[in-house]
VEXLOKOL-35720 format. One record per residue (C-alpha): x, y, z; residue number from 1. Coordinates in steps of 0.1 Angstrom, whole numbers, always signed. Each point is the difference from the previous one (the first is absolute). Layout:
BEGIN
((X; Y; Z); NUM);
...
! end
This chain:
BEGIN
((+225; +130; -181); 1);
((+5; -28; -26); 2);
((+17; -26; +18); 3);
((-3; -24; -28); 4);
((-33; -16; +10); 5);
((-28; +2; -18); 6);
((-31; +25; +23); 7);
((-36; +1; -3); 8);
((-25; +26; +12); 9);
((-31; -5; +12); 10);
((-25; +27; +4); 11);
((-35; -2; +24); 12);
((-32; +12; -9); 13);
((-36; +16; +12); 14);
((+4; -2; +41); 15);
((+37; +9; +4); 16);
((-7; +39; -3); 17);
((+6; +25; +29); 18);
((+2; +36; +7); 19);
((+29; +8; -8); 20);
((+16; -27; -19); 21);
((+26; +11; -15); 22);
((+7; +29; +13); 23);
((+37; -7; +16); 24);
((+16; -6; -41); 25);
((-22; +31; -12); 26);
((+19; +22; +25); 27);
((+31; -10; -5); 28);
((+8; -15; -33); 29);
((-7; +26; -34); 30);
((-15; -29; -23); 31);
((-24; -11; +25); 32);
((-14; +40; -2); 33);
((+0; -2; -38); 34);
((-21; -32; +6); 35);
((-27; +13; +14); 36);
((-2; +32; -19); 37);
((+5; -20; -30); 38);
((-32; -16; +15); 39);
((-19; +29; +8); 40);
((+9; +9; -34); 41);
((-19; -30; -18); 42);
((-28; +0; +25); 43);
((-12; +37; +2); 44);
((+3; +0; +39); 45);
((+23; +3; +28); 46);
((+9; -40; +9); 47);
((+29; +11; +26); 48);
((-25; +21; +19); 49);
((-25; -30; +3); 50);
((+30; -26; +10); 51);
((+12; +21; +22); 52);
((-31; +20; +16); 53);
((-29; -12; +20); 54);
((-25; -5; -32); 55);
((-26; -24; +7); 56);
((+1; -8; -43); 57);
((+30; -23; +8); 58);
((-20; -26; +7); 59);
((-21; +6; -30); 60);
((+7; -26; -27); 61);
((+2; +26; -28); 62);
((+27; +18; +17); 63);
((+20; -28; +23); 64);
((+11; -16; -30); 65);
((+18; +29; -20); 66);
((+13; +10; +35); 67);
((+16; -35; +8); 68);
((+13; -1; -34); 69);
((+19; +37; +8); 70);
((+12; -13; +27); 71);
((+20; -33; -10); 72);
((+9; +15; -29); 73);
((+8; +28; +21); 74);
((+23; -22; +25); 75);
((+16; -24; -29); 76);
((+15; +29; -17); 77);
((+10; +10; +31); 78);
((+16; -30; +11); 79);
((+16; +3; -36); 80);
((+18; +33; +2); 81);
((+13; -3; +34); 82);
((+10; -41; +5); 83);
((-2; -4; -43); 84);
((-28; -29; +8); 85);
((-5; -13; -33); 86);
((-21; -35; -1); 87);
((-3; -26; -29); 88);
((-37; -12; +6); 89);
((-29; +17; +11); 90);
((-36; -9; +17); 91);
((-28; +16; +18); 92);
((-32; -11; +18); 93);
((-30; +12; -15); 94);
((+1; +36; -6); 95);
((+38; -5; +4); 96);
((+6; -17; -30); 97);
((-4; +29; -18); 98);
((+24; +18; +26); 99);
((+25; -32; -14); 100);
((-12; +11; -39); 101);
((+14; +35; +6); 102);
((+34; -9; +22); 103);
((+8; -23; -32); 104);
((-6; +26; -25); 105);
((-25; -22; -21); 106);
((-26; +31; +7); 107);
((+7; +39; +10); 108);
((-9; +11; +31); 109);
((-27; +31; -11); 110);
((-17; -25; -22); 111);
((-2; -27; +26); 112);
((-13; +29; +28); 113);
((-34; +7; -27); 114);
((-4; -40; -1); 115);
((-1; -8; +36); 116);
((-20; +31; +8); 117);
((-25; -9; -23); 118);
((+2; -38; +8); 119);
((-8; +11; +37); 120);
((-26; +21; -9); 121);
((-15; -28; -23); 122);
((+3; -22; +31); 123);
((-17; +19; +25); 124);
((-30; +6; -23); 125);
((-5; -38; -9); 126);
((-14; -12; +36); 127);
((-20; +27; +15); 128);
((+19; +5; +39); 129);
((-15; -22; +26); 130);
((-11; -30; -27); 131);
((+32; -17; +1); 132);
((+29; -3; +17); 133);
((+34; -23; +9); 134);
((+14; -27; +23); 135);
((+31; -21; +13); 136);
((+3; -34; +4); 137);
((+29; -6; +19); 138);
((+11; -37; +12); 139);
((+31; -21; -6); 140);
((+4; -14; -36); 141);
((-38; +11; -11); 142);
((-16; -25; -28); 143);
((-11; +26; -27); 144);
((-27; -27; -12); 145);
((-14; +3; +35); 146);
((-10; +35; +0); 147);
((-14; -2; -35); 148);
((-24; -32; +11); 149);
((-10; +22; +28); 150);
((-7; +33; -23); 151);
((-19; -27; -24); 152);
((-31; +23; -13); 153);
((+9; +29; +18); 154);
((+8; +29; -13); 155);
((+34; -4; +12); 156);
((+38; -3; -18); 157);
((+37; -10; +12); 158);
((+14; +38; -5); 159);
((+34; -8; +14); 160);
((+22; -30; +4); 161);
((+23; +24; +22); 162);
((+20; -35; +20); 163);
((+0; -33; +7); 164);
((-19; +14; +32); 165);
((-24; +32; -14); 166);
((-24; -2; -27); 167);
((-23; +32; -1); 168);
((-36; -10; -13); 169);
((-23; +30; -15); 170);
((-36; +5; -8); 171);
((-33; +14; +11); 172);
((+0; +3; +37); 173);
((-28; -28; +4); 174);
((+19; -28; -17); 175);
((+30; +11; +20); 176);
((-22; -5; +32); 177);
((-12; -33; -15); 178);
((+35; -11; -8); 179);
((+11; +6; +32); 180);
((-29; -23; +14); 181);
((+8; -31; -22); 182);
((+40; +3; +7); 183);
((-12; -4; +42); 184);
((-21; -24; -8); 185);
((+22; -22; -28); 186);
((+37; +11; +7); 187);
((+22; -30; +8); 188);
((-7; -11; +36); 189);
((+42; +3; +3); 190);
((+3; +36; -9); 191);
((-9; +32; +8); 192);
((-4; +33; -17); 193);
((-7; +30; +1); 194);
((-24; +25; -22); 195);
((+8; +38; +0); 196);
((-17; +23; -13); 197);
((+17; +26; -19); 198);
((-2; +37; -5); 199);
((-9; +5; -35); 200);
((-27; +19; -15); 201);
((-8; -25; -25); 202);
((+3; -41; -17); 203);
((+37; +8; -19); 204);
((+7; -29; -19); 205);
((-37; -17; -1); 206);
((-20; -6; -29); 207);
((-21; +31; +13); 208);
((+27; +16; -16); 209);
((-3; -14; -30); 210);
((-27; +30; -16); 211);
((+32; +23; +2); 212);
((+22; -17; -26); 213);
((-6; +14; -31); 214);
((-1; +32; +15); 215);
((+36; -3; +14); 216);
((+12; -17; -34); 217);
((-10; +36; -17); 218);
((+20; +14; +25); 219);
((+28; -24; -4); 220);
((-2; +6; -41); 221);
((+1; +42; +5); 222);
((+28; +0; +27); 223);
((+20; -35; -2); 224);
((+9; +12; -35); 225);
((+37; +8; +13); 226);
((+3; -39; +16); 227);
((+33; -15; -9); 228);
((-6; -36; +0); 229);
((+34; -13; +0); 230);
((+7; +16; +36); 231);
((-33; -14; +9); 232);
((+12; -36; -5); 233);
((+19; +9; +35); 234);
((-33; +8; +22); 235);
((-21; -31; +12); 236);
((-34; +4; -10); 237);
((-24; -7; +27); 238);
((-26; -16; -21); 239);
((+23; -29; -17); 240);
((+24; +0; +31); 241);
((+28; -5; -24); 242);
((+19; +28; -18); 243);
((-16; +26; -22); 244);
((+7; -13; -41); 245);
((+12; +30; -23); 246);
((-31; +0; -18); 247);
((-16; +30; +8); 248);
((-40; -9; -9); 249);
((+12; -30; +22); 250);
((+10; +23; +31); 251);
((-31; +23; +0); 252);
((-20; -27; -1); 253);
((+15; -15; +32); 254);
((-4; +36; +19); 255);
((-36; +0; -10); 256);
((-6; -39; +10); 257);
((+17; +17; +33); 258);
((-25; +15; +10); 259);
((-28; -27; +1); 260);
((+21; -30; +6); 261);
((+22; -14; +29); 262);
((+31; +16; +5); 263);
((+27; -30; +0); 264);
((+18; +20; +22); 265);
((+24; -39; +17); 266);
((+6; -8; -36); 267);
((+18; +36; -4); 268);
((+21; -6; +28); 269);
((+9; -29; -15); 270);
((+6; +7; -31); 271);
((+26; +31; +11); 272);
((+13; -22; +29); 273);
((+10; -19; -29); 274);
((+22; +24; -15); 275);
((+13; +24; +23); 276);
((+23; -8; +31); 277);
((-10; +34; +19); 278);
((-37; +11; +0); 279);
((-11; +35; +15); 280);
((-33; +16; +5); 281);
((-4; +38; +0); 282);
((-29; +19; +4); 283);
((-17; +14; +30); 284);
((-8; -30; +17); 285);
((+10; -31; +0); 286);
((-24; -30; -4); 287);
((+19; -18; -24); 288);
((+28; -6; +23); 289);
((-17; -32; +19); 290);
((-16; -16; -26); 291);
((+31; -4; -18); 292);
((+14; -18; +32); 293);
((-29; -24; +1); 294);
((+18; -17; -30); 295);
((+37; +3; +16); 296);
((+10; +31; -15); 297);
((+18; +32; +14); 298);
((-17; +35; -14); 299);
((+13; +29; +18); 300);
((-25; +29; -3); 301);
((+14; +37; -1); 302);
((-31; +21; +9); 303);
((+20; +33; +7); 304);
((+35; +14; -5); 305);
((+6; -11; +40); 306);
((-2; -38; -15); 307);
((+17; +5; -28); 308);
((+31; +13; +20); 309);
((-1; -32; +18); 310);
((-6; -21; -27); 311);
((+26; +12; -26); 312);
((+30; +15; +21); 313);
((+19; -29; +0); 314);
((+1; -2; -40); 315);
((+13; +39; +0); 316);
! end
């Protein structure tokens, strides 16, 4: 579908899974089969059977995150063989930039399935479940510097920068409540916002995350051996917000700053809004698509072959 302009990819992360995600390109298109057995294969387990099925482990951070990975990986091949969708840059929030690592061939996809098992695993373990937790700020063109005066000496971080509107704030579930308290108390008189809670199981991107990081940069040394850093220099890195360099010590120590570390997530758009004239997100949901219109920018998501019809027939 190359129509001379130049495409980027975005990919979401943790929070966009489903039963059965997915499903609709495994049925009917053979390299999205070969995907997931080619998944199973590197994993040891069934990963269709849990995407598709009922199993409560979806929602289990050791296993959502190989499973969303499947599945995008799943749906951009996919969207390869039957509309040859083929796009110059890559991105991916949170867990989804290493979904954007794979679809630009800097990393294979078996090797990247160990890493974010592992990394999930490693996640879950580092806050015990119930200690911390996640929320959303939402208001119109939120001052950053606000929410970290509020969080001052709290155990409390700026996780996301998602919009202009949304910043996500993560920490241990008292200093969340405490936040909360000082942004009623000190927000500017001529705004409001809003503070949602989230459904996580634990303070992703927090310094409580921090204890994990040499752990995961083992697991980045015995896997990310196969990472091709000259494809990586297409993927935004979360961590920098710019692109990914094609020095490879360089890019694992940007996935493992990831983890601990606010996820630049507006600078990403950015920074691909800057080079490409057509954006899409794929995966099973589809958060991405309005944050990328709170800085005046068109991302059409394709989160099953029904979408994709629509959004590619009239380039076939």
């Amino acid at each position: 579908m190359k129509n001379g302009k130049n495409i980027a990819v975005v990919f979401p992360g943790q929070g966009s899974q489903r039963p059965g995600m997915g499903k609709d390109f495994y049925e009917q298109i053979p390299v999205c089969r070969e995907t997931f057995e080619e998944a199973a294969d590197a994993l040891d387990w069934d990963v269709s059977a849990m995407c598709f099925g009922e199993d409560e482990r979806l929602n289990l951070t050791e296993y959502t995150q190989p499973c969303i990975v499947t599945t995008e990986i799943c749906m951009l091949r996919g969207l390869s063989e039957r509309y040859g969708f083929a796009p110059d840059y890559f991105g991916g929030h949170s867990l989804g930039e290493f979904t954007a690592l794979v679809a630009a061939g800097a990393i294979p996809l078996a090797d990247t399935l160990k890493i974010v098992q592992t990394r999930g695993k490693l996640m879950q373990e580092a806050v015990p479940v119930g200690v911390g937790g996640m929320a959303a700020v939402i208001s119109e063109d939120i001052d950053v510097d606000i929410l970290r005066k509020a969080m001052d000496g709290l155990m409390a971080d700026v996780a996301n920068i998602n919009s202009a509107n949304q910043v996500v704030i993560s920490g241990e579930l008292p200093a969340l409540d405490e936040t909360e308290k000082r942004l009623t108390q000190n927000f500017p008189a001529e705004k409001s916002f809003r503070f949602i809670r989230l459904n996580v199981s634990a303070p992703f991107h927090s310094r409580l995350m921090k204890t994990i990081e040499n752990r995961f940069a083992d697991i980045l040394d015995k896997f990310g051996r196969n990472l091709k850093p000259l494809n990586a220099s297409k993927v935004t890195s979360n961590f920098t917000g710019g692109f990914h360099s094609d020095d490879i010590l360089g890019i694992r120590e940007k996935l493992v700053n990831q983890i601990s570390n606010t996820v630049n997530w507006r600078k990403n758009m950015q920074a691909l809004a800057a080079k490409a004239e057509e954006i899409y997100e794929v995966g099973p949901g589809r958060p991405l698509r309005d944050f990328f219109r709170t800085i005046g920018v068109t991302c059409q998501s394709i989160t099953g072959l029904a979408a994709a019809d629509k959004s590619f027939k009239a380039t076939n």
